[in-house]
Steps between C-alpha positions, in 0.01 A plus 500: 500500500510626138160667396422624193448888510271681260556781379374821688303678293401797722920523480522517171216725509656763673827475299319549169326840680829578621634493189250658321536785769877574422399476095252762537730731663807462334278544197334832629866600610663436111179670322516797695858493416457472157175773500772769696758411236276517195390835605815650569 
């Protein structure tokens, strides 16, 4: 009954987008937090 089970790419895939998402906007979030503070 045991089969072996690739690996899903198009899972991993959407993880690494994901991911990349959430980097992009914590990293938009922290310059424009470090833009307002520099300029205050």
């Amino acid at each position: 009954m045991e089969e072996p089970h690739p690996k899903p790419k198009g899972t991993i895939a959407v993880l690494l987008i994901f991911a990349a998402i959430i980097v992009l906007l914590w990293g938009g979030v922290y310059l424009a937090l470090l833009l307002r503070g520099a300029t205050q």
